[in-house]
C-alpha positions as CSV (number, residue, x, y, z in Angstrom):
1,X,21.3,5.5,-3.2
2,X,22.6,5.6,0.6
3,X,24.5,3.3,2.1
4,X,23.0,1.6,4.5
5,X,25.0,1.8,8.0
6,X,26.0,-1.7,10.0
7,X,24.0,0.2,12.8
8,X,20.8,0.6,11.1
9,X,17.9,-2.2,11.5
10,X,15.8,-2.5,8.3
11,X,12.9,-0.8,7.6
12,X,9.8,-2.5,8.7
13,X,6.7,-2.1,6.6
14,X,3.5,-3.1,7.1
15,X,0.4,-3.7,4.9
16,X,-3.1,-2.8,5.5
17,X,-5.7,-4.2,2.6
18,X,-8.4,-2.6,1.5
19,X,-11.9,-4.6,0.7
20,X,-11.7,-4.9,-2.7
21,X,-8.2,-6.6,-2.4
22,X,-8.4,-9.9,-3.1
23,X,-7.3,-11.8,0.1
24,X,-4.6,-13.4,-1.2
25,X,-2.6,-10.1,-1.6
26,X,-2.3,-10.4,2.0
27,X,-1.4,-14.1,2.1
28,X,1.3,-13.4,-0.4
29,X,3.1,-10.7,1.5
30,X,2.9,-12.6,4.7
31,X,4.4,-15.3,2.9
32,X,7.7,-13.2,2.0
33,X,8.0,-11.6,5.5
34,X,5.9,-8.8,5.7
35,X,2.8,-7.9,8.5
36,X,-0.1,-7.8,6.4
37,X,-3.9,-8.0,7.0
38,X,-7.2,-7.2,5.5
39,X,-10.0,-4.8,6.6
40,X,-11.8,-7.5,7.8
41,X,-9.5,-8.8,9.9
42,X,-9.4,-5.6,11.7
43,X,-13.3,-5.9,11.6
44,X,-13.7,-2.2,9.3
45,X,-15.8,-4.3,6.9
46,X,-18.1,-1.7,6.6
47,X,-15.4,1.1,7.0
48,X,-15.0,3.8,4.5
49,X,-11.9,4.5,2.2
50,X,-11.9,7.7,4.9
51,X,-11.5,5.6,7.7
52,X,-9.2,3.1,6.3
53,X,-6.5,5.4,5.3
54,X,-6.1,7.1,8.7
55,X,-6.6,3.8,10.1
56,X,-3.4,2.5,8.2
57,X,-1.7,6.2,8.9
58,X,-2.3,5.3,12.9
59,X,-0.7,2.5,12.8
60,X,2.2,3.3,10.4
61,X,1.3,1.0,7.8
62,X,0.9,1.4,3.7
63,X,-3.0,0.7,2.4
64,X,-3.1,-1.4,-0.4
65,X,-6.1,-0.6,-2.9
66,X,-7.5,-1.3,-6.2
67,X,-9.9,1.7,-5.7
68,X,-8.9,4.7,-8.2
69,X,-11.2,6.7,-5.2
70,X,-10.0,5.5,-2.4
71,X,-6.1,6.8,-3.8
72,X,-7.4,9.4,-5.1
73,X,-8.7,10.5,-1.9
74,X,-5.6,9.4,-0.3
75,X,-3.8,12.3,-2.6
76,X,-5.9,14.8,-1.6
77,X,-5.6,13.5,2.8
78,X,-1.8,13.8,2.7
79,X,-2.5,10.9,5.5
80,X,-1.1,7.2,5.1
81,X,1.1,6.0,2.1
82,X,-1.5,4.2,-0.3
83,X,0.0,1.6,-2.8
84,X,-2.7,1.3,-5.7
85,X,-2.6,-1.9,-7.6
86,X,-4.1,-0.3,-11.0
87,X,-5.0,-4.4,-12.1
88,X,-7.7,-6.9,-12.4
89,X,-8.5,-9.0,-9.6
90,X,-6.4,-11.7,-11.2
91,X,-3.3,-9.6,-11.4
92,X,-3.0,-8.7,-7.9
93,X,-0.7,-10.5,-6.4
94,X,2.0,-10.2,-8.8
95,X,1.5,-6.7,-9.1
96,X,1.9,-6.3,-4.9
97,X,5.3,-8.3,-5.6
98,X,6.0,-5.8,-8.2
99,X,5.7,-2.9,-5.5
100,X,7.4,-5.2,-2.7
101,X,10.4,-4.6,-5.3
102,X,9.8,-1.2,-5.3
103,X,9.6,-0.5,-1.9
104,X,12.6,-2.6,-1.1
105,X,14.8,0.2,-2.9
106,X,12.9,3.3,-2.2
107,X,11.0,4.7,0.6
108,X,7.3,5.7,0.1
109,X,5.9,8.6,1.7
110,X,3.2,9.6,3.9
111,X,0.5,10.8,1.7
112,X,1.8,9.5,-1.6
113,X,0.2,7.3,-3.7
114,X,2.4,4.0,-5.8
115,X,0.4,3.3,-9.0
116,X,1.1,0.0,-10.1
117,X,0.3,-1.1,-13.5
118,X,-0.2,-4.8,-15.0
119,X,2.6,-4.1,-17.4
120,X,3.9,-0.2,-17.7
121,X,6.1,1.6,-15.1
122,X,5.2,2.0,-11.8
123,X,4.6,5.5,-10.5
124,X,5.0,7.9,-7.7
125,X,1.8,9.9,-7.5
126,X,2.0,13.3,-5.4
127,X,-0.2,14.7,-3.4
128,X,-3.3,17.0,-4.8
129,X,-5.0,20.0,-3.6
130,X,-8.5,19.1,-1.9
């Protein structure tokens, strides 16, 4: 892993989440520091999984999902980094904190896709043809 240098600030990452996140995703990573907030606060209620993940590429942040489409189509943009809580409703937030974990050791890139499980191993999902 590489050393960090005294020089360098820390990565700032940022959270956009999706409808079908439960709300309190976003409460629980604004509690531990992070800028997080929902597609109704950025009034895209009605937005499509389209539009949210260039929205969240455009302003250099990760889109949190439960939506096997929406990261699926995320694969297949290349656009914004998509974290995709594979969990019930229930689960959420400790499965966000189990990608906070993962993001605090490795970078996640534009137009790849996090698949985090209740239980099993996260994932790094590449990109797919369209």
């Amino acid at each position: 892993m590489r050393q960090r240098r005294q020089s360098e600030a820390p990565r700032r990452v940022r959270f956009v989440i999706d409808h079908c996140v439960p709300a309190g995703v976003a409460r629980r990573l604004r509690a531990v520091g992070y800028d997080a907030w929902t597609a109704y606060d950025a009034h895209l209620e009605d937005a499509s999984d389209e539009s949210l993940i260039i929205y969240a590429q455009d302003r250099h942040a990760i889109l949190v999902t439960t939506n096997r489409d929406c990261a699926r189509l995320a694969q297949r943009m290349k656009a914004a980094p998509v974290v995709w809580l594979k969990v019930l409703e229930v689960d959420s937030e400790a499965a966000i904190l189990r990608a906070v974990d993962w993001l605090q050791a490795n970078r996640l890139p534009i137009g790849r896709v996090l698949r985090v499980p209740k239980r099993a191993d996260l994932a790094l999902l590449p990109p797919t043809r369209r």
